[in-house]
VEXMARBA-901071 format. One record per residue (C-alpha): residue in three letters; x negated, z, y negated. Coordinates in steps of 0.05 Angstrom, whole numbers, plus 5000, padded with zeros to 4 digits. Layout:
N
ALAXZY/...
//
This chain:
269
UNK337133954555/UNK336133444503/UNK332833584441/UNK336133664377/UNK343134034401/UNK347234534384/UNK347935024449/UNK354735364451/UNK355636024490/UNK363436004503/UNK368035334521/UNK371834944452/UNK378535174451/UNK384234554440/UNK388934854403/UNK393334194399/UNK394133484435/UNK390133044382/UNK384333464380/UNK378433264402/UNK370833464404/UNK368432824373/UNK374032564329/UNK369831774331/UNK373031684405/UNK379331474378/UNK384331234401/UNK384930594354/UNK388930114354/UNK383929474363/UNK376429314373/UNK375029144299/UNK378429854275/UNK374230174318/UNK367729854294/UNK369729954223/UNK370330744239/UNK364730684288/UNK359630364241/UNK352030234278/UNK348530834250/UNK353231284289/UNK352330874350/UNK348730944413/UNK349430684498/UNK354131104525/UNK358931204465/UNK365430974480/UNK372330874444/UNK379030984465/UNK383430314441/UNK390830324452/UNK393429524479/UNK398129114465/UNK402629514515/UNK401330184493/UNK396030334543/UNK389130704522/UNK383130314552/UNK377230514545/UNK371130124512/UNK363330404521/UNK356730114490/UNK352830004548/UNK347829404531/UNK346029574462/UNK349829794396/UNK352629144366/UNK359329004367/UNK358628534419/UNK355628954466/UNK361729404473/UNK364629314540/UNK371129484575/UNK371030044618/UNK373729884696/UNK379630034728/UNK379630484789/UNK384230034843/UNK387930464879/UNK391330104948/UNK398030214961/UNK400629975031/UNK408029755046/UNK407729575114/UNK415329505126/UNK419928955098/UNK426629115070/UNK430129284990/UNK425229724944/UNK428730034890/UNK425230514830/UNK418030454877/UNK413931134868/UNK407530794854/UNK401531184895/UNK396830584867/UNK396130064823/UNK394429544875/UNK400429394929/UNK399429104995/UNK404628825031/UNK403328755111/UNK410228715135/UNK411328295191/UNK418128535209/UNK422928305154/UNK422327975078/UNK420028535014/UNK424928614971/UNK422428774904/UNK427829084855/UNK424329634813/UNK417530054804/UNK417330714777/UNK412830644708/UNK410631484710/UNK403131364731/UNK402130684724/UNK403830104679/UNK400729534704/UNK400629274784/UNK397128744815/UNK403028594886/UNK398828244948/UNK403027925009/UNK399227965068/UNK405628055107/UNK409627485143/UNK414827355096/UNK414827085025/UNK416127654976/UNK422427574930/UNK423327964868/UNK429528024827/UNK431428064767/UNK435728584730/UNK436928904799/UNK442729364786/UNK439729824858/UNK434029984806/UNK434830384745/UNK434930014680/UNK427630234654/UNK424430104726/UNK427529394734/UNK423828734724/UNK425328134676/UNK424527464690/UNK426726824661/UNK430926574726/UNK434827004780/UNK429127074832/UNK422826984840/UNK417426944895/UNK410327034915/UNK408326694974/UNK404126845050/UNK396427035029/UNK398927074949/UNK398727564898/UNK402327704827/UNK401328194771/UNK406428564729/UNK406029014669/UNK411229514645/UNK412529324568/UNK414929934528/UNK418629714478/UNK423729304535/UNK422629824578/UNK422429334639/UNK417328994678/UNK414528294655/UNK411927904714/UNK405327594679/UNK401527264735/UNK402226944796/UNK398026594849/UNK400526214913/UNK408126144892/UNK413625624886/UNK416326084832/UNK416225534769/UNK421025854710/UNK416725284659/UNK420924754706/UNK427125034712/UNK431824524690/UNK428023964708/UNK432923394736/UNK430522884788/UNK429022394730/UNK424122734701/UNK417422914718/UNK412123534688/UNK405723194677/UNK398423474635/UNK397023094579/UNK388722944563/UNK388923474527/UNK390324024581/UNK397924044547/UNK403924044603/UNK409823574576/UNK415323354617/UNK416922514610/UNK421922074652/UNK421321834719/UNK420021124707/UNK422120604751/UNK418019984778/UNK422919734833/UNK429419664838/UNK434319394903/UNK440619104880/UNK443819054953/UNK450218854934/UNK447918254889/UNK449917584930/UNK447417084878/UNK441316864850/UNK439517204775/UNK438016834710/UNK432717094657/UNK438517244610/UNK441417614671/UNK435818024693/UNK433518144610/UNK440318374596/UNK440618864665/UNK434419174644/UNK432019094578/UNK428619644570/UNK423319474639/UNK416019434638/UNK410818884659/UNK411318944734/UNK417719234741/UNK421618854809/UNK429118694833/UNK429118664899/UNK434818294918/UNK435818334993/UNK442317865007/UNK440117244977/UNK432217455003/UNK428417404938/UNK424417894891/UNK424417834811/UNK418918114777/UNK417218234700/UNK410617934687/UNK410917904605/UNK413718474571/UNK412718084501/UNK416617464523/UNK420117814572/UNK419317284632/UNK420317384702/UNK418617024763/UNK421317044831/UNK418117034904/UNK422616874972/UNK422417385009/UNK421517235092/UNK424517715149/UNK419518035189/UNK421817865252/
//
């Protein structure tokens, strides 16, 4: 045995939920609370601390490099597989793992509800056939097993994966990640004249379709510059009219002056 302990001849006896043998393991509620109770001098590899997350779940953090705060790493997660290999409705899920694999190749997964009891956060994989759909607020689930979401429905697509977490204090799922999906909630809403685009500085924005040609198929005589300025005054350098009945093209080619020109256009025959 190591030097320097104290040998005990009969087990500790718990006599209620908090206690514990070393009273430095927590839980706490963040890294920095921890080091503050934790200071250096106590430290050594191998201590750990218990630190309750954001959604109420202990994790557990051990010193393994050294005794600085920034050698404090997060302790794995055992993945447990769960296998669905059947398609179909899944309502209030008795979770076996925290790691579901779909293989279905017989009908579409239905997901409606997870039982929260032994775990609390779920990483879904679709190896199956079918994209997976999940719902939300599905009434075939009890309340504190269903799963929000900003839209209706929402999907994880063949060879993709998603994660969910239950959030206590909503008492519902929260779907939180996804991989492989057409699932979009950030573009619902989006009309066809519109566009989602990243801006240099990794920002997503969404800006107007715009326009560079035009066809104008019912116009049967020619255009003036007064007629084409006051049609579209708003049209940038380049911007055509393609004006198939009377063959020709007009096309902006100063945005200051707003001039056009036009070209002839010639059938291929």
């Amino acid at each position: 045995m190591p030097e320097n302990t104290h040998n005990l001849s009969k087990p500790v006896k718990i006599v209620n939920p908090s206690a514990s043998v070393d009273g430095l393991h927590g839980p706490y509620l963040s890294l920095p609370e921890a080091f503050t109770a934790v200071p250096i001098s106590l430290r050594e590899k191998g201590r750990y601390v218990l630190i309750e997350n954001a959604q109420g779940i202990i994790e557990q953090w051990t010193w393994k490099k050294g005794i600085l705060d920034t050698d404090i790493e997060l302790d794995s997660v055992d993945i447990k597989t769960q296998v669905i290999d059947s398609g179909g409705n899944y309502n209030n899920v008795e979770l076996t793992g925290n790691v579901l694999v779909f293989t279905n190749t017989n009908a579409q997964a239905i997901l409606n509800g997870f039982n929260h009891d032994k775990y609390k956060r779920i990483t879904v994989i679709n190896n199956g056939d079918f994209e997976i759909r999940i719902n939300k607020l599905d009434g075939n689930s009890d309340a504190d097993k269903q799963i929000k979401l900003p839209n209706l429905i929402a999907s994880t697509g063949i060879e993709g994966s998603c994660e969910l977490i239950y959030v206590d204090v909503i008492q519902k799922w929260q779907l939180i990640d996804q991989f492989a999906s057409k699932y979009r909630p950030e573009h619902r809403g989006l009309p066809n004249t519109q566009v989602e685009v990243v801006t240099p500085d990794a920002r997503s924005e969404t800006v107007p379709i715009i326009e560079l040609e035009v066809f104008r198929d019912a116009q049967s005589t020619g255009m003036s510059k007064s007629d084409l300025n006051t049609a579209y005054p708003t049209a940038l350098r380049g911007f055509m009219v393609i004006c198939k009945q009377i063959n020709l093209i007009y096309k902006k080619v100063d945005a200051n002056t707003n001039d056009w020109v036009e070209y002839k256009l010639t059938p291929v025959a």
